[in-house]
C-alpha positions in Angstrom: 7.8 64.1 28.3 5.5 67.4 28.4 3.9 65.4 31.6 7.7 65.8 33.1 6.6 69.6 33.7 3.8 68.8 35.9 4.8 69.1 39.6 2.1 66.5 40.9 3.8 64.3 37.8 7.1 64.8 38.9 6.6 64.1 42.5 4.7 60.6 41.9 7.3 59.6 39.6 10.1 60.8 42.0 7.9 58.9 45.0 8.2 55.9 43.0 11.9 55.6 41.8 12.9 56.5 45.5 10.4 53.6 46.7 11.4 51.0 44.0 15.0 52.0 43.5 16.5 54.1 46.5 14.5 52.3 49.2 14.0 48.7 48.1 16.8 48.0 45.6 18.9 49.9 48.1 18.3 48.0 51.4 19.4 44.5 48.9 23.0 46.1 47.5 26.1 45.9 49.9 28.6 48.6 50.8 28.2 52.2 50.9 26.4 54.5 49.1 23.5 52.5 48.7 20.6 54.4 47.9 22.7 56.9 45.9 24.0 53.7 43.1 20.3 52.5 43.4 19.2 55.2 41.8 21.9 55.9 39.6 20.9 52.6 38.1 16.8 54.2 37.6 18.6 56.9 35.6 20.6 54.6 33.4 17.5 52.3 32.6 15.6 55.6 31.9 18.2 57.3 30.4 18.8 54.3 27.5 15.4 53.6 27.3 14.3 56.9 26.6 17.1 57.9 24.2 16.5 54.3 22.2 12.6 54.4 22.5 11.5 57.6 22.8 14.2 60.4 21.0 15.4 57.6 18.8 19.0 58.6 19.0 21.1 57.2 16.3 23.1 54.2 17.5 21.2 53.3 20.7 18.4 52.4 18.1 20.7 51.5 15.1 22.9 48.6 17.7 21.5 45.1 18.1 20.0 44.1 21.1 22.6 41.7 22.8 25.2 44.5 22.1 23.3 47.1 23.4 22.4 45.3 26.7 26.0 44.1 26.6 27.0 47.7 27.4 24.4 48.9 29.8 24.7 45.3 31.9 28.5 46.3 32.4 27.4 50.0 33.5 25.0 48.5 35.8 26.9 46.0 36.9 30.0 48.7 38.5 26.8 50.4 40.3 25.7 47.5 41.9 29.2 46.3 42.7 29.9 46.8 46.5 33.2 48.6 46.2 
């Protein structure tokens, strides 16, 4: 998280969820606002996983597995929905 801070850091990470996620997910997902819900997806994978793995927020950590990828498939899923 401190490395988050770093400029050089930040821009390689940034460089590489707008490669992987706005640029090449993107150019695969239909309708509008493409690169905007491809990336919207990077921050919900990052967002879960970091609350679950790395803050260890009560019920992201407490739920099972299935449950828990129950929700965030659903989430995902309205992102990269065309409408």
């Amino acid at each position: 998280m401190a490395a988050a801070n770093d400029e050089t850091v930040r821009e390689i990470i940034r460089d590489r969820i707008e490669d992987s996620f706005g640029t090449v997910l993107a150019a695969r997902l239909p309708g509008p606002d493409a690169a905007l819900r491809a990336e919207l997806l990077a921050a919900l994978v990052a967002g879960v996983g970091f609350l679950r793995d790395k803050i260890g927020t009560g019920e992201p950590v407490a739920v099972d597995e299935a449950t828990l990828l129950g929700y965030v498939g659903r989430m995902a899923a309205t992102l990269l929905d065309e409408s």
